[in-house]
C-alpha positions as CSV (number, residue, x, y, z in Angstrom):
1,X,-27.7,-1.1,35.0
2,X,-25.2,1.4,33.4
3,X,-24.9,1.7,30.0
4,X,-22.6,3.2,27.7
5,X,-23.0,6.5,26.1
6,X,-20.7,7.4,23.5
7,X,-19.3,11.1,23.1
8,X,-22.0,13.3,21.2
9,X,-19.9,13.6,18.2
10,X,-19.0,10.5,17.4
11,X,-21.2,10.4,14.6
12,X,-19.3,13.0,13.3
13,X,-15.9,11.6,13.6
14,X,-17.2,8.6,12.2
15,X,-18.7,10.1,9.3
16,X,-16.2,12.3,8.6
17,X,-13.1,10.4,6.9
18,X,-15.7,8.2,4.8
19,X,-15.6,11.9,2.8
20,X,-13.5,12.5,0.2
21,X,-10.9,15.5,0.8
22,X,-11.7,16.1,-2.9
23,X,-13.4,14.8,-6.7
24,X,-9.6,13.9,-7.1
25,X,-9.4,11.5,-4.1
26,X,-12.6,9.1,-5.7
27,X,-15.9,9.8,-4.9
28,X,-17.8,8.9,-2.2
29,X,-17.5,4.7,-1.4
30,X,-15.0,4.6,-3.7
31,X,-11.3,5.6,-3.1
32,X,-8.7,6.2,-5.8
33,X,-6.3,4.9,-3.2
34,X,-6.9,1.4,-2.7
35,X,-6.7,0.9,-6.3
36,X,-3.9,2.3,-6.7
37,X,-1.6,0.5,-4.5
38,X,-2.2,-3.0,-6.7
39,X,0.4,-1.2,-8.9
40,X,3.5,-1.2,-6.2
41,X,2.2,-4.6,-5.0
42,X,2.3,-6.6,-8.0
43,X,5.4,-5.1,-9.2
44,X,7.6,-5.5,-6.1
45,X,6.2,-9.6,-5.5
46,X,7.0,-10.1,-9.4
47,X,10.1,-8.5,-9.3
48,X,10.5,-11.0,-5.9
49,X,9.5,-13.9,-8.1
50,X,11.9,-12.7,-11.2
51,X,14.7,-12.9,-8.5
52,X,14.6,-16.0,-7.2
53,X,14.0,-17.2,-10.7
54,X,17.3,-16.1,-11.7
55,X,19.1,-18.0,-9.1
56,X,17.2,-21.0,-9.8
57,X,18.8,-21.1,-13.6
58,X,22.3,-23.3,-13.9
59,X,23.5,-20.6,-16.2
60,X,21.2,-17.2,-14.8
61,X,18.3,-15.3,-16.6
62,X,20.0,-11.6,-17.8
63,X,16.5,-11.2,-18.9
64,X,14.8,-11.7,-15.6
65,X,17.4,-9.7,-13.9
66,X,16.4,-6.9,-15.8
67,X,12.5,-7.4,-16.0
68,X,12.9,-7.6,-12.1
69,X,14.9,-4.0,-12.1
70,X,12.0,-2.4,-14.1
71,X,9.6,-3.7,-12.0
72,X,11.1,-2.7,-9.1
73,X,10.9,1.2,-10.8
74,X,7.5,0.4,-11.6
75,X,6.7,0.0,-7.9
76,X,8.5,2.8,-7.0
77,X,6.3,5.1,-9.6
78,X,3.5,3.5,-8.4
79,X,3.9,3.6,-4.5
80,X,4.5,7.7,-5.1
81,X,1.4,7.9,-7.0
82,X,-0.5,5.7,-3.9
83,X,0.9,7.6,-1.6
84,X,-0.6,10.9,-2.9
85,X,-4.1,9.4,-3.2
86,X,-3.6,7.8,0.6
87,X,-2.8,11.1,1.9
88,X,-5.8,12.4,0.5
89,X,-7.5,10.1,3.0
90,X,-5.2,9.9,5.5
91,X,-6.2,14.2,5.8
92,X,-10.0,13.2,6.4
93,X,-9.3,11.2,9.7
94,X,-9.9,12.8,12.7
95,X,-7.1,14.0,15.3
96,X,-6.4,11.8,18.1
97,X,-7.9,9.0,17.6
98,X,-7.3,5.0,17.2
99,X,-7.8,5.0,13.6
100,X,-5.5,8.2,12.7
101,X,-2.3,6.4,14.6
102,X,-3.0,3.4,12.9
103,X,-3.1,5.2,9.7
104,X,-0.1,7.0,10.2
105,X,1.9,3.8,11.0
106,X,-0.1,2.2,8.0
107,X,1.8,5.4,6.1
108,X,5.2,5.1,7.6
109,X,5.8,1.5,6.9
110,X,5.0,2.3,3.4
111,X,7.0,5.0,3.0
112,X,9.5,2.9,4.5
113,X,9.1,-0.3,2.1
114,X,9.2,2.2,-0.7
115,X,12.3,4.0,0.1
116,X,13.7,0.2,0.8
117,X,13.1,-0.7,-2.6
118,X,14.1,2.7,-3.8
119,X,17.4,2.0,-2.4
120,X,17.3,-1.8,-4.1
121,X,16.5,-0.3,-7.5
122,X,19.7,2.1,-6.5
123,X,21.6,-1.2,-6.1
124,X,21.0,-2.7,-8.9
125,X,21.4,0.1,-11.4
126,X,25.0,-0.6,-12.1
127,X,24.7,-3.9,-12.9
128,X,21.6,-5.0,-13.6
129,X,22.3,-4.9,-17.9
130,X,25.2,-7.3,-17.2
131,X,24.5,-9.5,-14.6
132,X,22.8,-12.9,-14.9
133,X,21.5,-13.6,-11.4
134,X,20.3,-11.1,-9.0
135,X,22.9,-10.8,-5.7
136,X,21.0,-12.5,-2.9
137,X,21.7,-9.1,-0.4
138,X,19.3,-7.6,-3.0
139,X,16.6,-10.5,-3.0
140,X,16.7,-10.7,0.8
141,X,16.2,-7.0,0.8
142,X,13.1,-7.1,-1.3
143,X,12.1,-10.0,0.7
144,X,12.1,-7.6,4.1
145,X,10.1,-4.9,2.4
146,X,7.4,-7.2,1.1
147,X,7.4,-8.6,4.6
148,X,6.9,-4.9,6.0
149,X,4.5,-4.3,3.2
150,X,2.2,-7.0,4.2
151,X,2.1,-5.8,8.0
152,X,1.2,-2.4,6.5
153,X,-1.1,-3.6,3.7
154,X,-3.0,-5.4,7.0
155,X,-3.7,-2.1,8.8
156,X,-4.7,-0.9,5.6
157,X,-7.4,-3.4,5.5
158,X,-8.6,-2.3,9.4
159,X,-9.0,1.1,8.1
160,X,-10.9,0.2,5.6
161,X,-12.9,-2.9,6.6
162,X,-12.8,-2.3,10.6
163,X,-12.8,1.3,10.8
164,X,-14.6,2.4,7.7
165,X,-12.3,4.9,6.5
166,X,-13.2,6.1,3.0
167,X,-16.0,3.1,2.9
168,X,-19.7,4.2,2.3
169,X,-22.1,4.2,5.1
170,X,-24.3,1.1,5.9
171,X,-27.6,3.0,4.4
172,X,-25.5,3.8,1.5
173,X,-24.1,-0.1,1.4
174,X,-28.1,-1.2,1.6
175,X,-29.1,-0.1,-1.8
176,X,-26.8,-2.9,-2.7
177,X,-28.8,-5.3,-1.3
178,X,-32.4,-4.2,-2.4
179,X,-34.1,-6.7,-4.8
């Protein structure tokens, strides 16, 4: 019977990106990052919402049009600031391996979605205090981006919840459980 023997540090590259890179980054179990992103993420699917809702009006919503535009800054502001914390983690994971590549294309689709939306909020500038309904190019843009953000937000979640990546060890996840 053969068995499998993993590479002697394994433990280490496992270990290592559960670490913060610094106090900044959230301590130990607990990333700033995750938390952070709710910010872009709400925003951008309201905004979405705000939209549509203006198209849905006989005679338009000037005041959606516009809550949608701020939102869409809001998300923007917010994706920056996410994106600084998930660098922070994205540092700790080790070279060459599965859960670096993934985190890498976890990073460029975000960076991608934001800059999409940057370029929406662009769009909009001129017009958004005037209009009544938001152009459908722009709604079908933000549509994309949420799409993309969603494919992203799902390797996010196998870093995390597959691949441990800034989540606490299983003897430190135990005291959770003692009675």
């Amino acid at each position: 019977m053969t068995t499998t023997s993993r590479r002697p540090d394994v433990e280490q590259l496992v270990h290592q990106p559960k670490e913060p890179m610094s106090p900044v980054a959230g301590p130990y179990g607990h990333p700033f990052h995750p938390m952070f992103v709710t910010v872009p993420i709400g925003a951008w699917v309201s905004s979405l919402v705000f939209d549509l809702a203006t198209r849905a009006s006989d005679d338009g919503a000037p005041g959606l049009v516009e809550g949608a535009y701020w939102l869409i800054a809001i998300g923007v502001i917010g994706a920056v600031l996410a994106a600084v914390f998930g660098l922070m983690d994205l540092l700790r994971i080790p070279r060459r391996t599965h859960a670096m590549r993934m985190a890498v294309t976890h990073m460029l689709l975000n960076l991608s979605v934001t800059a999409a939306m940057a370029v929406n909020l662009i769009w909009r500038d001129d017009t958004y205090a005037d209009s009544t309904r938001v152009e459908w190019g722009q709604i079908v843009l933000s549509a994309l981006a949420l799409t993309v953000l969603s494919v992203s937000g799902w390797l996010g979640g196998q870093l995390a919840y597959r691949y441990g990546v800034r989540v606490a060890d299983e003897g430190v996840q135990a005291e959770g459980f003692d009675h």
